[in-house]
FIVOZA-314696 format. One record per residue (C-alpha): residue number from 1; x, y, z. Coordinates in pm, 1 decimal, padded with zeros to 6 digits. Layout:
% FIVOZA-314696
@pos: NUM | x: X | y: Y | z: Z .
...
This chain:
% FIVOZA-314696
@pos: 1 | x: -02971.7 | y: -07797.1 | z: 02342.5 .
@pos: 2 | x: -02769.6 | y: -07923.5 | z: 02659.4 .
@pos: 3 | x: -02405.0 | y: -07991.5 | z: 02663.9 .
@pos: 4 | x: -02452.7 | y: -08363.3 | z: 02567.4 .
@pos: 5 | x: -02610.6 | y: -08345.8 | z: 02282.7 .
@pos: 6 | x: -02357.6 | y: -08080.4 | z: 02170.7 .
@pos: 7 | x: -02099.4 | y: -08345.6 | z: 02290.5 .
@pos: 8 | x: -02218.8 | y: -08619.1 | z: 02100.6 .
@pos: 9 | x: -02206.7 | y: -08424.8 | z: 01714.3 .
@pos: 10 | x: -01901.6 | y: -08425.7 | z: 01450.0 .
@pos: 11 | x: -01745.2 | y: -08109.7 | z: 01423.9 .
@pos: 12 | x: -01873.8 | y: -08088.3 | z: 01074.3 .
@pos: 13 | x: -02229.9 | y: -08106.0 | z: 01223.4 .
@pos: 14 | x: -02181.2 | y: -07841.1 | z: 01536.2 .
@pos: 15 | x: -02017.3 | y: -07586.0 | z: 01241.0 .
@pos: 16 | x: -02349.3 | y: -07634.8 | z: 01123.3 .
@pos: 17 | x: -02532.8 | y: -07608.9 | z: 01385.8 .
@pos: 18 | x: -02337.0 | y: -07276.5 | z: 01476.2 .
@pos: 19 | x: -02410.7 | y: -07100.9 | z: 01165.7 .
@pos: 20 | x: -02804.6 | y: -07193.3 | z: 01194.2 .
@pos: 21 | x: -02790.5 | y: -07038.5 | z: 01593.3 .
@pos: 22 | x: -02676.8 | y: -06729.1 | z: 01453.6 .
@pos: 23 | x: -02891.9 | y: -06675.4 | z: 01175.9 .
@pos: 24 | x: -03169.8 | y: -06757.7 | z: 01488.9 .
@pos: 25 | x: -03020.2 | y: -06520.7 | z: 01661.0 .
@pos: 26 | x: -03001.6 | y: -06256.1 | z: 01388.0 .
@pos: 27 | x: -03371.3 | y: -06337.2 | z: 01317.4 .
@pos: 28 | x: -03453.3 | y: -06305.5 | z: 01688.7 .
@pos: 29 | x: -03319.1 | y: -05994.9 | z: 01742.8 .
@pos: 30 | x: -03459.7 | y: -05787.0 | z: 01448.4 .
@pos: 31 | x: -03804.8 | y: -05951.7 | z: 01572.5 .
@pos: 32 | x: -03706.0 | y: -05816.9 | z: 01903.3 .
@pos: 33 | x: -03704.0 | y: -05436.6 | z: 01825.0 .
@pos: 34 | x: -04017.6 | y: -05461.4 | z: 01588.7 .
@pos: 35 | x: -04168.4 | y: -05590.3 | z: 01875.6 .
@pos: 36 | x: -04281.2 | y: -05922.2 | z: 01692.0 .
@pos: 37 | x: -04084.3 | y: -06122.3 | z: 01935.1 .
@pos: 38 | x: -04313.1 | y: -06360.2 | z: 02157.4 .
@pos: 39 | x: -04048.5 | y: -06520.1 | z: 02376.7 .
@pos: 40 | x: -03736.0 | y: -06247.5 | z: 02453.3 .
@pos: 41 | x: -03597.0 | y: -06555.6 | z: 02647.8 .
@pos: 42 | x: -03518.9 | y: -06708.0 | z: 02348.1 .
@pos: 43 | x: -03273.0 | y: -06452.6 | z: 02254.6 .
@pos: 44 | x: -03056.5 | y: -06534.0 | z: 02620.6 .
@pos: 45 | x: -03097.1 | y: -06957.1 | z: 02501.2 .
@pos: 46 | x: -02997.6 | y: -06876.7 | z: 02154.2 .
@pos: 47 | x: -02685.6 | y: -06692.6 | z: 02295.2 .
@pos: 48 | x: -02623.0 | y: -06927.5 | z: 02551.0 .
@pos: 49 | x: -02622.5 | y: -07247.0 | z: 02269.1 .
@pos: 50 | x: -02404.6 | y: -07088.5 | z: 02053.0 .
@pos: 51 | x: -02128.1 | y: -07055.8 | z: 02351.8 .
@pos: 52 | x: -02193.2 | y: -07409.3 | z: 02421.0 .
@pos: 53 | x: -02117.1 | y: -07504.1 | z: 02060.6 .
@pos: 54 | x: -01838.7 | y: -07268.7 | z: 02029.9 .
@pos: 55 | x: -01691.1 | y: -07385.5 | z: 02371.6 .
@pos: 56 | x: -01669.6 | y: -07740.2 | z: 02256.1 .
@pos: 57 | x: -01501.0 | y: -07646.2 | z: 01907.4 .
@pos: 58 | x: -01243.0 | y: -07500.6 | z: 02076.6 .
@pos: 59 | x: -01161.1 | y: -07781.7 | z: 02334.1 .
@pos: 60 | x: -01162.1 | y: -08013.9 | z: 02022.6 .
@pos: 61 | x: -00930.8 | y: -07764.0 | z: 01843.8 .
@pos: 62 | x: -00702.8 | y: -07713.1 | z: 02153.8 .
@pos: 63 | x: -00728.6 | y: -07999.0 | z: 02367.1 .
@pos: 64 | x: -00872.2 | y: -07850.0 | z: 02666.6 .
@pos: 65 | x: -01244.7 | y: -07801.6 | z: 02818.8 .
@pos: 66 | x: -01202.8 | y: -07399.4 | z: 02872.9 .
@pos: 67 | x: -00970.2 | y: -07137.5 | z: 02763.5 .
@pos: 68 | x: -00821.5 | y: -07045.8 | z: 03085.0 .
@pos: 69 | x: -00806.4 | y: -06636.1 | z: 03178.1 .
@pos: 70 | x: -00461.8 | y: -06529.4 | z: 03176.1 .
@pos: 71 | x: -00300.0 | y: -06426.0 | z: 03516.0 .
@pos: 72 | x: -00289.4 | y: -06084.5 | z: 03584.5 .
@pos: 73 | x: 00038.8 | y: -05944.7 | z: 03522.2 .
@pos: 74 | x: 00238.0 | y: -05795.5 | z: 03843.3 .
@pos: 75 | x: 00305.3 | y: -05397.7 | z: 03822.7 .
@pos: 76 | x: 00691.9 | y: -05373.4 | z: 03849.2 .
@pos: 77 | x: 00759.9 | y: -05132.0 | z: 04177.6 .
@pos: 78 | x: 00773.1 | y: -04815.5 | z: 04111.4 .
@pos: 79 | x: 01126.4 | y: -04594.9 | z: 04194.3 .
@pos: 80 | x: 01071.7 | y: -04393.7 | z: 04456.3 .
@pos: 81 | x: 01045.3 | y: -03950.7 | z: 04354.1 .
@pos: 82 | x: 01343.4 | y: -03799.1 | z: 04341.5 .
@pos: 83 | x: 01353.4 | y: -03489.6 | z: 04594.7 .
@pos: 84 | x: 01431.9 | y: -03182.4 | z: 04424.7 .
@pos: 85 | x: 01570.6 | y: -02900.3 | z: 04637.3 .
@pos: 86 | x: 01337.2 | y: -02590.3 | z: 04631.8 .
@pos: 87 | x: 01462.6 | y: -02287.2 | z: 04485.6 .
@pos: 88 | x: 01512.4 | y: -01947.9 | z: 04753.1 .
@pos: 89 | x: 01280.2 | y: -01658.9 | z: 04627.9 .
@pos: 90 | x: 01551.0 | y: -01386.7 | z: 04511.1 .
C-alpha cells in the first residue's frame, strides 16, 4: 500500500483499513515467535502501512502533512558557585 492509494480513501475507509493492519500485525507477530511466519518482512510493511495510514489521519485531522518535533528547549545559565571560605583547623 503506497502513499497514493492511502491518499485517495475516505477517512471512514483508512479507519478501516487501520484496524485490519493491526489485527495483521497482531496475527503476524504471534506467527513470528511460533516460528510459522514465512515472510518476517511482512511484519516491517505491516508496520510501515499502518504509519502511512495513521500519518494521513492526522494531517486530515490537523491540517498539516507531519507533526513537526518540537524545538529543543534552551537550558537557562546556570549561577555561577558561590565560594565559601574554608574553615582554619583549630
Amino acid at each position: 500500500m503506497n502513499a497514493e492509494e492511502i491518499r485517495t480513501k475516505t477517512e471512514d475507509e483508512l479507519k478501516k483499513l487501520l484496524l485490519d493492519l493491526r489485527k495483521a500485525q497482531l496475527n503476524a507477530r504471534f506467527q513470528k515467535t511460533q516460528g510459522t511466519l514465512e515472510n518476517t518482512a511482512q511484519v516491517r510493511v505491516t508496520r510501515r502501512a499502518i504509519a502511512r495510514v495513521k500519518t494521513e489521519l492526522g494531517a486530515r485531522k490537523g491540517g498539516e502533512a507531519a507533526p513537526k518535533a518540537k524545538a529543543p528547549a534552551k537550558k537557562a545559565a546556570k549561577a555561577p558557585a558561590k565560594k565559601t571560605k574554608a574553615k582554619k583547623a583549630a
